[in-house]
C-alpha positions as CSV (number, residue, x, y, z in Angstrom):
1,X,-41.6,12.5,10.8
2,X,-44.3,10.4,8.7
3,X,-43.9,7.5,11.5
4,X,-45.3,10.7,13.9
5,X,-48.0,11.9,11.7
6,X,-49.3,9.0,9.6
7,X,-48.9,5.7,12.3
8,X,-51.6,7.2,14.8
9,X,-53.9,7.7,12.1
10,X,-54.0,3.3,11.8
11,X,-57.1,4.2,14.1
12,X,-59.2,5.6,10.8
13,X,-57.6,3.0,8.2
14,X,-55.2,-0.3,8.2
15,X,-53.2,1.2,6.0
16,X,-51.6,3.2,8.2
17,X,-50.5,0.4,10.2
18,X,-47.8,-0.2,7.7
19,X,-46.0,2.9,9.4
20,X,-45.5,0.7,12.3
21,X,-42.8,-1.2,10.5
22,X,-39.3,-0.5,10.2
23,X,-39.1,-3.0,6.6
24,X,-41.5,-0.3,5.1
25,X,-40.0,2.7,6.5
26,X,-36.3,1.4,5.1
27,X,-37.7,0.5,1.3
28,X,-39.6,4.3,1.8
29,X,-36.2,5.2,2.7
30,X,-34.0,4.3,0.0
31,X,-36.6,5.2,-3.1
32,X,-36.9,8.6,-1.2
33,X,-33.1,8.8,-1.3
34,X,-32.6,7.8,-5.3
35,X,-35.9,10.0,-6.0
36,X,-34.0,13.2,-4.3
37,X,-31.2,12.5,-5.9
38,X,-32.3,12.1,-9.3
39,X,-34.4,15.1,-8.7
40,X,-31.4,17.3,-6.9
41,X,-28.3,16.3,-8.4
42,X,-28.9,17.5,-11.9
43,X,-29.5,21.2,-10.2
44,X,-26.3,20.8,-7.9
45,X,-23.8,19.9,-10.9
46,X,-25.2,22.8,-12.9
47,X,-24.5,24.9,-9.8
48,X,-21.2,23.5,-9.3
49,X,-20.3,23.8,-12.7
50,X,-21.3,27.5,-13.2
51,X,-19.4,28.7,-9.9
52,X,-16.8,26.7,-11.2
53,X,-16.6,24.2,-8.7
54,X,-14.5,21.6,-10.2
55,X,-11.5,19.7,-10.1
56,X,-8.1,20.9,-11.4
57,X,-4.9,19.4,-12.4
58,X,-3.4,21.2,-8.5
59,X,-6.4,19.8,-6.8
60,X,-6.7,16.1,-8.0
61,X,-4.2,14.1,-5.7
62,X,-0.3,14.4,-6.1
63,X,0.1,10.5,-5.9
64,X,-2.3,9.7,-8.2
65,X,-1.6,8.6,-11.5
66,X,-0.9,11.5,-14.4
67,X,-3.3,10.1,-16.2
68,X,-6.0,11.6,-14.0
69,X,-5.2,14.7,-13.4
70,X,-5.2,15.0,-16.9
71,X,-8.8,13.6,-17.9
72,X,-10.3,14.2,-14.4
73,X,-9.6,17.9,-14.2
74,X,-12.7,20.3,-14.9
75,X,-15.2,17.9,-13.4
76,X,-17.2,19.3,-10.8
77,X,-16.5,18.3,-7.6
78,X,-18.5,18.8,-3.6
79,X,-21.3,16.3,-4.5
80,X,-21.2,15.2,-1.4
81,X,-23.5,17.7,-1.0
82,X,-26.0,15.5,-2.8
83,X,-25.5,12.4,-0.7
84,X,-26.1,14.3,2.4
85,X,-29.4,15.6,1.5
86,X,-30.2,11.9,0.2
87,X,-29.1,10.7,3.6
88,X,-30.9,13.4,6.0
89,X,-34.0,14.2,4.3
90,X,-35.3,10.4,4.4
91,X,-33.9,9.5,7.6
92,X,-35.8,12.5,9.1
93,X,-39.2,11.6,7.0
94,X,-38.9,8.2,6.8
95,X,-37.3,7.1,11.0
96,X,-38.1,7.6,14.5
97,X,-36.4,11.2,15.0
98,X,-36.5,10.9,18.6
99,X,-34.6,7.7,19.0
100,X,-31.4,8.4,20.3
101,X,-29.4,6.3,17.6
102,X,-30.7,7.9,15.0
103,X,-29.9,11.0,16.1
104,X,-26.4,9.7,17.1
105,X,-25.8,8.9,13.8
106,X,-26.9,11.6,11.9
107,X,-24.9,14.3,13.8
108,X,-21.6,12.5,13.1
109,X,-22.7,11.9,9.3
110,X,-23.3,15.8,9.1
111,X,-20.5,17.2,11.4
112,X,-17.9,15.1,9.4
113,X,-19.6,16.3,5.9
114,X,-19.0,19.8,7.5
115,X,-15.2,18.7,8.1
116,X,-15.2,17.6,4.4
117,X,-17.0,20.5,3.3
118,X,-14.7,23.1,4.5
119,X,-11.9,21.1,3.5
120,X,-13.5,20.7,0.1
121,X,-14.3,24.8,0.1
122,X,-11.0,25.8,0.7
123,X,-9.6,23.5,-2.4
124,X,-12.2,23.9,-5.2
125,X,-13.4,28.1,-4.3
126,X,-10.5,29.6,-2.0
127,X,-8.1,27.5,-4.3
128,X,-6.1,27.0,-1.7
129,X,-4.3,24.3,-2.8
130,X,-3.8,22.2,0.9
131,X,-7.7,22.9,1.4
132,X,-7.8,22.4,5.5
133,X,-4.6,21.4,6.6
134,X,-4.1,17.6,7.7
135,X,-3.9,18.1,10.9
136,X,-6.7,20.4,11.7
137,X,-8.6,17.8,9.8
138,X,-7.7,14.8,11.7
139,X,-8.2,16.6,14.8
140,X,-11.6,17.8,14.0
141,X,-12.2,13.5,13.2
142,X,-10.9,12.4,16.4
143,X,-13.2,15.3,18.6
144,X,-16.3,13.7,16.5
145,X,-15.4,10.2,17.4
146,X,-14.5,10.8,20.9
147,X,-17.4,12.4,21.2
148,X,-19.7,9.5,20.3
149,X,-17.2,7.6,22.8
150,X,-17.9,9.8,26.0
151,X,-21.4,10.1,24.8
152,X,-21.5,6.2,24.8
153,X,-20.0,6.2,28.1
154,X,-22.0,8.5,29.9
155,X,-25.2,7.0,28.5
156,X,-24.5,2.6,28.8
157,X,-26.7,0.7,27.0
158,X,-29.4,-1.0,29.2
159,X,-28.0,-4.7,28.9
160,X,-24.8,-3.7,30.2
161,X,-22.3,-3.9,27.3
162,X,-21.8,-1.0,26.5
163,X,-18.0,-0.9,26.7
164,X,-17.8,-4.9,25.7
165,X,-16.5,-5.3,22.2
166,X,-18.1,-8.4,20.0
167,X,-15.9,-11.1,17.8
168,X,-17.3,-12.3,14.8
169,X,-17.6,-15.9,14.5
170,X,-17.5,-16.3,18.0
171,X,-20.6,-16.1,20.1
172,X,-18.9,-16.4,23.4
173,X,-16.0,-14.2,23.7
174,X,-16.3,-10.7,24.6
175,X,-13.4,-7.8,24.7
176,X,-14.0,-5.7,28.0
177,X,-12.0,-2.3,27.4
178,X,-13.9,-0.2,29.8
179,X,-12.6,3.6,29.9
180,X,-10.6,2.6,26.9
181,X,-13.7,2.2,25.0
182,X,-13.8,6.0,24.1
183,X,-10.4,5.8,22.5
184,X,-11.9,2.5,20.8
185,X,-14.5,4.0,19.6
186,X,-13.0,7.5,18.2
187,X,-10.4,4.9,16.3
188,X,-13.1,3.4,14.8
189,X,-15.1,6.4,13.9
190,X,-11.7,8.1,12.8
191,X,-10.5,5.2,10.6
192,X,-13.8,4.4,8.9
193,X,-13.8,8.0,7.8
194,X,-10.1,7.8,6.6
195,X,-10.7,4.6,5.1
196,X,-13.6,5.7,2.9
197,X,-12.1,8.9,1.6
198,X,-8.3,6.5,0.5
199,X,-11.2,4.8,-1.3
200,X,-12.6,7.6,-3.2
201,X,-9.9,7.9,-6.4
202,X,-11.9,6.3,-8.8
203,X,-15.5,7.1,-10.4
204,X,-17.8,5.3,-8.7
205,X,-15.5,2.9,-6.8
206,X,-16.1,4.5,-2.9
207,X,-19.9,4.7,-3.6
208,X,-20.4,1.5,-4.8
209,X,-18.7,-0.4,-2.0
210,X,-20.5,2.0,0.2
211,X,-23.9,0.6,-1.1
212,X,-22.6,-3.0,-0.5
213,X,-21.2,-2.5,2.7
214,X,-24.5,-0.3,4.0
215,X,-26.7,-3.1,3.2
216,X,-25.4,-5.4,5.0
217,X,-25.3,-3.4,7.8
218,X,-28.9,-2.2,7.1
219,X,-29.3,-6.0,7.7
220,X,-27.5,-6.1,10.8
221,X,-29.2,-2.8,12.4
222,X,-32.8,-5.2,11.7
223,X,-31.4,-8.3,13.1
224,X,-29.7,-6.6,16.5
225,X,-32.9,-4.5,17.2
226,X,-35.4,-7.4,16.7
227,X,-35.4,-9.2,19.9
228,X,-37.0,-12.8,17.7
229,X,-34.4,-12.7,15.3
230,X,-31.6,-11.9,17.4
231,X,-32.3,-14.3,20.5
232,X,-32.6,-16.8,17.4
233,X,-29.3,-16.1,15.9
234,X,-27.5,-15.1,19.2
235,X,-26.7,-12.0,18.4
236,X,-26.7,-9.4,21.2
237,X,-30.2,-7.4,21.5
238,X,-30.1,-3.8,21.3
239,X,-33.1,-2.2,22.3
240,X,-34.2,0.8,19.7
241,X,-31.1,0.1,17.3
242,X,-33.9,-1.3,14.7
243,X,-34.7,2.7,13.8
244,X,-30.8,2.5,12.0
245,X,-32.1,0.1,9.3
246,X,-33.9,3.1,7.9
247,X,-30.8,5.3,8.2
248,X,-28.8,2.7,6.7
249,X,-31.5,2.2,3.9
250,X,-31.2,5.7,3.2
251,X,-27.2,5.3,3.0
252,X,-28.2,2.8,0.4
253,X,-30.8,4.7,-1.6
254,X,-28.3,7.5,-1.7
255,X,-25.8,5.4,-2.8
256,X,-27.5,4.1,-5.9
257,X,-28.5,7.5,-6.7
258,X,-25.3,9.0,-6.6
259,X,-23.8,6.5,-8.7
260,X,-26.2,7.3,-11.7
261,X,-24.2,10.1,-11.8
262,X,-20.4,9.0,-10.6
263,X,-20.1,6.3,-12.4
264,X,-17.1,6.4,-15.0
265,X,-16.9,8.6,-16.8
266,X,-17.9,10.6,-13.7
267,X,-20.3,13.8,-13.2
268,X,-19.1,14.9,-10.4
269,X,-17.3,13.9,-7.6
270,X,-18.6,13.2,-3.8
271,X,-15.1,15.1,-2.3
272,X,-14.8,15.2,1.0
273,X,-17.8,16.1,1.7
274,X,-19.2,13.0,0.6
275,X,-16.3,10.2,1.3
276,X,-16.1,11.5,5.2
277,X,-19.2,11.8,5.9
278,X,-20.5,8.0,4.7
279,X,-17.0,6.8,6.4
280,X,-18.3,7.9,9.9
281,X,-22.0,7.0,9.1
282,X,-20.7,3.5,8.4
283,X,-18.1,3.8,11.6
284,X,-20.6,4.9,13.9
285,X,-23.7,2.7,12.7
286,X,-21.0,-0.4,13.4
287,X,-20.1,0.7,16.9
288,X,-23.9,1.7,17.8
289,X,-24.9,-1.9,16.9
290,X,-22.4,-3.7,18.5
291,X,-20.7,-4.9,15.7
292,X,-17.6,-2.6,15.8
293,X,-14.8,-5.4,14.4
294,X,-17.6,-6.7,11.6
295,X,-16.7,-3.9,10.1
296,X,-12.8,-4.9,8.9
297,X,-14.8,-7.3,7.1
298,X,-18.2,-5.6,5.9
299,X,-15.6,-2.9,4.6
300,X,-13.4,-5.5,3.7
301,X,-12.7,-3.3,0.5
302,X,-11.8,-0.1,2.3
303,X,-9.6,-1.8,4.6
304,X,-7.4,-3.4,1.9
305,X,-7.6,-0.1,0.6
306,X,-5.8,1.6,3.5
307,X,-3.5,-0.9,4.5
308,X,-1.7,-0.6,0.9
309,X,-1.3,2.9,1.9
310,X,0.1,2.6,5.4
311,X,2.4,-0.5,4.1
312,X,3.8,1.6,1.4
313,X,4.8,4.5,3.4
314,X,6.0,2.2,6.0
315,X,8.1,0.5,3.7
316,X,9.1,3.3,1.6
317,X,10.4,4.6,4.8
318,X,12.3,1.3,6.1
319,X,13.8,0.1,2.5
320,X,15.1,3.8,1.8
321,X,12.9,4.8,-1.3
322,X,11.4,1.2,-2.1
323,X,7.8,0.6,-3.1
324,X,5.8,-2.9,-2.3
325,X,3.4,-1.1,-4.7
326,X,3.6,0.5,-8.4
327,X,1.5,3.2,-6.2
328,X,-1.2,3.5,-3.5
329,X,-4.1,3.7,-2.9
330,X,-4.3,-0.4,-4.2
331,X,-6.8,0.8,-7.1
332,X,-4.3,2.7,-8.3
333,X,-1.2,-0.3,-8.5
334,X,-3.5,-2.2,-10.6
335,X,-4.1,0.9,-12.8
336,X,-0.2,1.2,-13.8
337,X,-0.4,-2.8,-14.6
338,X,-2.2,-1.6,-17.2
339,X,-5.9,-2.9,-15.9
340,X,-8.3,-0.3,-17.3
341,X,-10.2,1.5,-14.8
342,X,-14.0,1.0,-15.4
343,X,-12.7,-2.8,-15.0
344,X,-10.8,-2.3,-11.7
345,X,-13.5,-0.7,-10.3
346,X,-16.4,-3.5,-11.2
347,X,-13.2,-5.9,-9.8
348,X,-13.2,-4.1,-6.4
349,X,-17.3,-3.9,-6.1
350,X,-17.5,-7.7,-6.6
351,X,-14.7,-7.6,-4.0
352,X,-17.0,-5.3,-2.1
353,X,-19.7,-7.8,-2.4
354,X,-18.2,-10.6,-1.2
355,X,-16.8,-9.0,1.4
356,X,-20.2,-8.1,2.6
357,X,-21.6,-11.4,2.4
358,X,-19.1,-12.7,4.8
359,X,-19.6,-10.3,7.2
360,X,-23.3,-11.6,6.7
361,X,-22.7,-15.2,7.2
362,X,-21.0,-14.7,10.8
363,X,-24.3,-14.4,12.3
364,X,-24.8,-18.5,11.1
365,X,-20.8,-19.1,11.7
366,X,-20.5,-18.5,15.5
């Protein structure tokens, strides 16, 4: 909106020039985001807490420790609520509004935070203890990300790639899946989402590898729409993909804002509202750019994260009541060794770090 009202005015004063670029716009972007949050969150967890919009002891997760359902019930929970008005707000002020990515990614950031949202609505004010049922849920995951698929599709990007699929590290080789790219891309979408919300079981663990893994995709969403820096690196150009830095910085300055208040002991909790909605953001940002299999290393964190889950079941299954792990999510094994959690989760965002880094220094490594 500002790059509408304020860049034409660089006519009357230089200034306005710096509306032009997309650096300024993203470090607008993310102090925007903390300011809302700081400003808003205070007012939502009062809210919260006077409708009684908290966590109980049926609520909190069956296959998480005891321990947490013990000193996590009461807290107030649907702050995702606050991360999506840190994400939209500055996005819409701060970014091009009419470029298609943007838009893109914004509907499938608020359309899975709806998703969470009713699922969050039914738990913590119907009480019904199931919220939305699995399945619905899932379903209502794989429409969004088919959706962004077809839309994909039916709209090819201008260089011709649209249904080509990128390996990091090497420069050269390119995955053609054609049709099958709408299925690709609805697993991505769908399992980024998934991912993120495994992820959310400790305070501030989710939101802090969501601020490592959005800035390095912030990075990437620069890099891939500059045609310079990308014919430089090799990386494939995207036309108009630059306008996601700002959404991505405002991923980022939404992040750090909502950690103020998650970290442990938390505030509040994001719910679903929150851990969906930044899982598709992050899904849908990756395959927009191109860089679709980055992100099982950008989101290195969340990966490890959901493969303990799907490799205890699995084996739980197989071994006839065996467990690889003391429990799953991973965060919660290392809990039961006895690690205490404000140290498992600074463990996992220096994981989280790292892991973004990498994903980083394949744009050199190719």
């Amino acid at each position: 909106m500002l790059y509408y009202l304020l860049y034409p005015l660089k006519e009357y004063s230089t200034f306005f020039n710096l509306f032009r670029y997309i650096t300024f716009r993203s470090a607008g972007a993310v102090v925007t985001a903390i300011l809302l949050t700081f400003i808003f969150a205070p007012i939502i967890i009062r809210a919260l807490k006077k409708r009684k919009v908290r966590e109980t002891a049926d609520t909190i997760r069956e296959e998480g420790p005891q321990a947490h359902r013990d000193n996590k019930a009461g807290t107030p929970s649907m702050g995702g609520l606050i991360i999506l008005l840190a994400i939209v707000l500055p996005t819409l002020l701060w970014a091009d509004i009419a470029n298609r990515y943007v838009i893109v990614a914004l509907s499938v950031t608020v359309m899975l935070g709806l998703v969470g949202f009713i699922d969050d609505y039914l738990k913590l004010v119907v009480r019904k203890r199931s919220g939305l049922l699995g399945r619905f849920k899932l379903i209502a995951q794989i429409l969004v990300g088919l959706g962004v698929g077809v839309l994909l599709y039916l709209a090819p990007l201008e260089n011709g790639m649209t249904t080509f699929v990128t390996m990091p590290f090497l420069k050269s080789v390119i995955i053609p899946l054609g049709i099958f790219y709408i299925i690709f891309v609805a697993i991505v979408v769908v399992g980024s989402s998934n991912a993120v919300n495994l992820t959310d079981g400790l305070d501030g663990l989710a939101i802090g590898t969501i601020a490592f893994a959005s800035l390095a995709y912030a990075g990437f969403c620069y890099i891939v729409g500059n045609f310079k820096i990308a014919g430089y690196l090799q990386v494939m150009f995207i036309d108009g993909v630059g306008e996601l830095t700002v959404f991505m910085a405002s991923i980022l300055g939404a992040a750090l804002g909502f950690l103020w208040y998650n970290s442990h002991p938390a505030e509040v909790f994001m719910g679903d509202t929150g851990s969906l909605s930044l899982g598709g953001a992050i899904g849908t940002v990756a395959v927009l750019i191109k860089q679709e299999l980055l992100l099982v290393i950008v989101g290195g964190v969340f990966v490890i994260e959901a493969a303990s889950v799907i490799i205890q079941v699995l084996y739980f299954k197989l071994s006839g009541g065996k467990r690889v792990f003391k429990m799953a999510p991973l965060h919660h094994h290392f809990e039961l060794m006895g690690i205490p959690e404000s140290k498992v989760i600074v463990r996992f965002w220096i994981l989280a770090a790292i892991f973004a880094l990498i994903g980083l220094s394949t744009l050199k490594i190719r």
